[in-house]
TORKETOR-94347 format. One record per residue (C-alpha): residue number from 1; x, y, z. Coordinates in nm, 3 decimals. Layout:
REM residues N
> NUM/X/Y/Z .
...
REM end
This chain:
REM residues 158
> 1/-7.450/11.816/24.863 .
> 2/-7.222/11.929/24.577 .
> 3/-6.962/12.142/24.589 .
> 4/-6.920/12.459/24.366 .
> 5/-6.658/12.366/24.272 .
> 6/-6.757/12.000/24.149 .
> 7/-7.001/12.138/23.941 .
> 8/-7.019/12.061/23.581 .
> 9/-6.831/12.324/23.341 .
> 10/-7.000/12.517/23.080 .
> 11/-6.895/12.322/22.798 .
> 12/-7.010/11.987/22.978 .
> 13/-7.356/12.161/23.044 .
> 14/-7.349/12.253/22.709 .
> 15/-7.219/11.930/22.518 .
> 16/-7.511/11.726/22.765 .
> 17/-7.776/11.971/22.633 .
> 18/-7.704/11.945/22.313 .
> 19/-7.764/11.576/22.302 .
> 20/-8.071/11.589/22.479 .
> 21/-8.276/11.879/22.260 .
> 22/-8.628/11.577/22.197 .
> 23/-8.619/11.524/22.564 .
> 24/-8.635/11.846/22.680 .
> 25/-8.863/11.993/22.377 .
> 26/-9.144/11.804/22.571 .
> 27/-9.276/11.930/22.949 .
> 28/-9.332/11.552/23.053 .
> 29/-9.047/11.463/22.982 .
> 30/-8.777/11.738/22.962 .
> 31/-8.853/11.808/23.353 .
> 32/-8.891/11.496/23.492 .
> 33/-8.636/11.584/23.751 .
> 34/-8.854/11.851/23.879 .
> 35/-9.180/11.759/23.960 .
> 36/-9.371/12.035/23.996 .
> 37/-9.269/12.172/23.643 .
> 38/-9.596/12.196/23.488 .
> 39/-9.739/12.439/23.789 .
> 40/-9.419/12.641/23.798 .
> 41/-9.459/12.709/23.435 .
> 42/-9.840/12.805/23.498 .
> 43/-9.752/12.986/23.820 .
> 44/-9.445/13.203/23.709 .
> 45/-9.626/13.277/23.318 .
> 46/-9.949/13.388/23.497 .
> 47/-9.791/13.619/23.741 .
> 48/-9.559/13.753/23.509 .
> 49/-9.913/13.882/23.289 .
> 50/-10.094/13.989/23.585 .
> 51/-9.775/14.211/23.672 .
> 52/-9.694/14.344/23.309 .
> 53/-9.981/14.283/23.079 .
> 54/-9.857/14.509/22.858 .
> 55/-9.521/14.336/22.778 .
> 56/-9.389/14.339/22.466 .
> 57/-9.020/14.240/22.507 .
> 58/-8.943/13.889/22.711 .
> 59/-8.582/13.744/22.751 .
> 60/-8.588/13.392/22.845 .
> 61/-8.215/13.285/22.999 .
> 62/-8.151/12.901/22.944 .
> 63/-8.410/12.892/22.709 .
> 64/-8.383/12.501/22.628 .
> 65/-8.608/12.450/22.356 .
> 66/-8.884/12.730/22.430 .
> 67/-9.086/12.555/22.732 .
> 68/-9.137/12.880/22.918 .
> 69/-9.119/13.122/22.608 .
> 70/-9.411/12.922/22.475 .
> 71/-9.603/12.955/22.825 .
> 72/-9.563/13.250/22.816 .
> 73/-9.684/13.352/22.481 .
> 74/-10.007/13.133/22.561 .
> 75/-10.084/13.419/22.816 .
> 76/-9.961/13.790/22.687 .
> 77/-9.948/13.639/22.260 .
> 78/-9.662/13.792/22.005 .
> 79/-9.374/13.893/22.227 .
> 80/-9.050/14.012/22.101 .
> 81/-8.834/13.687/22.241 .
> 82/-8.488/13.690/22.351 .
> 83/-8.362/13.331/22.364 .
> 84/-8.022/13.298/22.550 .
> 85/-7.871/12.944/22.588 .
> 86/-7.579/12.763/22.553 .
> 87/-7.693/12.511/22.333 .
> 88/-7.694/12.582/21.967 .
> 89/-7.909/12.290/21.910 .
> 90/-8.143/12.396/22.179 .
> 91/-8.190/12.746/22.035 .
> 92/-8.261/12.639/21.704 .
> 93/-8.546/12.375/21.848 .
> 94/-8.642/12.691/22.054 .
> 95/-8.682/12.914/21.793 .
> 96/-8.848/12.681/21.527 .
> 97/-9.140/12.596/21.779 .
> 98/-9.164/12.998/21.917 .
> 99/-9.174/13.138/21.543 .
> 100/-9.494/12.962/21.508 .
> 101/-9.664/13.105/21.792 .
> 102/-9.507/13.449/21.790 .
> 103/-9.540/13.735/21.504 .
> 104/-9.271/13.981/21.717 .
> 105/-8.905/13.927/21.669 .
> 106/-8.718/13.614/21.765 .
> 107/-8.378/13.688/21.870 .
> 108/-8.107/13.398/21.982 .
> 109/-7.845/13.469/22.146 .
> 110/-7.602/13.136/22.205 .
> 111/-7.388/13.206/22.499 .
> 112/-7.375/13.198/22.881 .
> 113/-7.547/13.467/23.013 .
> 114/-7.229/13.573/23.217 .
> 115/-7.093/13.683/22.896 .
> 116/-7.394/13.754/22.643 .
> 117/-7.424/14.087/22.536 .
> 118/-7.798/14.277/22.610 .
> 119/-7.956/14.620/22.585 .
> 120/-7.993/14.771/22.869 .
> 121/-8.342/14.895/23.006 .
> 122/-8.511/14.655/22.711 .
> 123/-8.740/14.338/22.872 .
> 124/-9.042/14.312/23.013 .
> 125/-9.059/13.986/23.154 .
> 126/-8.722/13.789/23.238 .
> 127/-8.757/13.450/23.242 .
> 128/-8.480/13.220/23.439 .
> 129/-8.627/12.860/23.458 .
> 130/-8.411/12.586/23.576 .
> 131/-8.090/12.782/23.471 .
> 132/-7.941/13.009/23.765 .
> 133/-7.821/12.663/23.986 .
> 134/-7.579/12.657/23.710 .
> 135/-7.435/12.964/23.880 .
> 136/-7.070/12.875/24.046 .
> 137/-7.025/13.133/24.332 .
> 138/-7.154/13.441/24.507 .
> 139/-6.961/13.650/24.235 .
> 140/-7.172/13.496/23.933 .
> 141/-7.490/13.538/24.136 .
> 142/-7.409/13.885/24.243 .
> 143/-7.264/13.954/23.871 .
> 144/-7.580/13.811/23.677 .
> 145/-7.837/13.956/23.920 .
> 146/-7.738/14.268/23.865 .
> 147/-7.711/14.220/23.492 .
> 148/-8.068/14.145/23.476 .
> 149/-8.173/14.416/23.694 .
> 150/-8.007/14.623/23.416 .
> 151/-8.180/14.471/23.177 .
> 152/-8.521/14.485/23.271 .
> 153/-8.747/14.786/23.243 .
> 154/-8.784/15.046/23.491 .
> 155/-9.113/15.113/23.662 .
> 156/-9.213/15.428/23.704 .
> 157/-9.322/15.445/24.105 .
> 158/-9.602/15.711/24.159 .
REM end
């Protein structure tokens, strides 16, 4: 098991996926560390529609090179996409391959999402795939979990 406090920094999670944007702008091979991968993607992208069908903003946090922002346009199309990652190189793979696919607004945001600046009360659909165990300590969980619950739309309860 691995210490918080071994883990890598951001700039060495950044500098690694920055040399690795082919790999990982492929399911089969981007994921191979996580076998299940392809049925997450289905699994999380067809409950998010089910829930919010009517979604027109999405924020996708460690975006990598679009994987689940292109899921997920396959199920609810033309989304207004919010790609945050730390990876320059990843975002630009990212938004190349979602601009095709996608007439709404592509928005890229490079940065850690500790630090990132976002609208509050703006997404739809948050997407978080294979980017929170990056997370150092209770205070970065607690601090970006409540970010994102600021950041995601209100339901109105009846």
């Amino acid at each position: 098991m691995t210490s918080m406090n071994n883990k890598s920094t951001t700039e060495e999670i950044k500098d690694r996926f920055d040399k690795d944007v082919e790999r990982f702008s492929n399911l089969d091979t981007g994921q191979v560390s996580t076998v299940d991968a392809a049925i997450s993607l289905e699994v999380i992208t067809e409950s998010a529609k089910r829930i919010k069908p009517d979604a027109r903003d999405l924020l996708d946090i460690g975006a990598g090179a679009g994987n689940y922002t292109l899921k997920m346009l396959s199920k609810i199309p033309n989304l207004n996409c919010t790609l945050v990652d730390l990876s320059l190189p990843m975002l630009n793979r990212s938004r190349e391959r979602v601009g095709k696919v996608t007439s709404g607004n592509i928005t890229c945001l490079q940065g850690d999402i500790r630090e990132v600046s976002l609208d509050e009360n703006k997404y739809d659909i948050i997407l978080a795939g294979a980017v929170l165990h990056h997370l150092r300590d209770d205070s970065d969980w607690e601090f970006v979990f409540h970010k994102l619950y600021s950041v995601i739309k209100k339901v109105d309860v009846l």
